[in-house]
C-alpha positions as CSV (number, residue, x, y, z in Angstrom):
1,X,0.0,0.0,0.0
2,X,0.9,3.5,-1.2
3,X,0.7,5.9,1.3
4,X,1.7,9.7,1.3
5,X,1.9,13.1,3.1
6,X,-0.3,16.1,2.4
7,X,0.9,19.4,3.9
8,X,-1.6,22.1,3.7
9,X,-0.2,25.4,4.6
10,X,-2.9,27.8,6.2
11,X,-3.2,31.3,6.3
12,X,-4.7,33.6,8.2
13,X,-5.2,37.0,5.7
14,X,-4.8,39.9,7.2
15,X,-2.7,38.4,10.3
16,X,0.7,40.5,9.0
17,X,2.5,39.5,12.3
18,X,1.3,35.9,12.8
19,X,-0.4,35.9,16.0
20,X,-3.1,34.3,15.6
21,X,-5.6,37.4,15.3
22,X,-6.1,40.2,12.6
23,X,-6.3,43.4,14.4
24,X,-4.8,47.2,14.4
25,X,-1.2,45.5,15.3
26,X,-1.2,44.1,12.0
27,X,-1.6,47.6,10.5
28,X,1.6,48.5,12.6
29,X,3.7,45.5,11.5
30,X,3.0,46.8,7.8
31,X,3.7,49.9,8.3
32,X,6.9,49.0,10.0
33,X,7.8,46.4,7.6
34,X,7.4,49.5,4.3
35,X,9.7,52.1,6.8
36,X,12.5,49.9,7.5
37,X,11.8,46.2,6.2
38,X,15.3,45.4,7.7
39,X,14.2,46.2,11.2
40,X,10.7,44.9,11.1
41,X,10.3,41.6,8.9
42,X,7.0,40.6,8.1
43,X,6.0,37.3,10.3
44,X,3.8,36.0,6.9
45,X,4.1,37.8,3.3
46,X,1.2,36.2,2.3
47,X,-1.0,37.0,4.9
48,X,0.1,40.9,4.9
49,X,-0.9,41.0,1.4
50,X,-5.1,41.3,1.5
51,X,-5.4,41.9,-2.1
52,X,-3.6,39.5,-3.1
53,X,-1.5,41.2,-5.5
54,X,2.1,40.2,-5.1
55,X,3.3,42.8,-3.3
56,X,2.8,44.1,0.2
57,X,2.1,47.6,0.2
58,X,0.0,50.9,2.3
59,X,-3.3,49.1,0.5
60,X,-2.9,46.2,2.6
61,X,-2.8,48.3,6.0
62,X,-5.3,50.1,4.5
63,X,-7.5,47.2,4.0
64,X,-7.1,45.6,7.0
65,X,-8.1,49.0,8.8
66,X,-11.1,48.9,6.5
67,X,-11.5,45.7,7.4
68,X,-11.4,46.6,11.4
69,X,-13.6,49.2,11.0
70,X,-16.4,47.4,8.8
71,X,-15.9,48.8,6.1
72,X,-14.8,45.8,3.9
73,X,-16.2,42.8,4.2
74,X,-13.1,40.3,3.7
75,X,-10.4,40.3,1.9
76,X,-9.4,39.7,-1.9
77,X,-12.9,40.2,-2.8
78,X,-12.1,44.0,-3.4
């Protein structure tokens, strides 16, 4: 019998510096991260990027504020 290993890689959008929860310290971490990337690493690329465009910039902190604030319903459905 054949068997084999699946690993499935989750990912929590919006949760820029992996703990778990997406809230206004994920708007921090990006910030941080575009000022002075050397300083402040990003804990999950893909999670910091909400629109899913390749590239972690201000609209992803702007989008997870949105987000925060209700005005966006989820992510990469912009």
């Amino acid at each position: 019998m054949n068997s084999s290993l699946v690993k499935i890689d989750t990912v929590l959008v919006g949760d820029a510096n992996g703990d778990g929860f997406v809230n206004n310290s994920d708007v921090t971490a990006i910030y941080n991260y575009l000022t002075d990337s050397t300083v402040y690493p990003l804990n999950s690329f893909r999670s910091a990027d909400t629109n899913n465009d390749g590239i972690v910039d201000f609209t992803d902190a702007v989008n997870i504020y949105n987000y925060l604030n209700g005005q966006l319903a989820g992510f990469y459905d912009l």
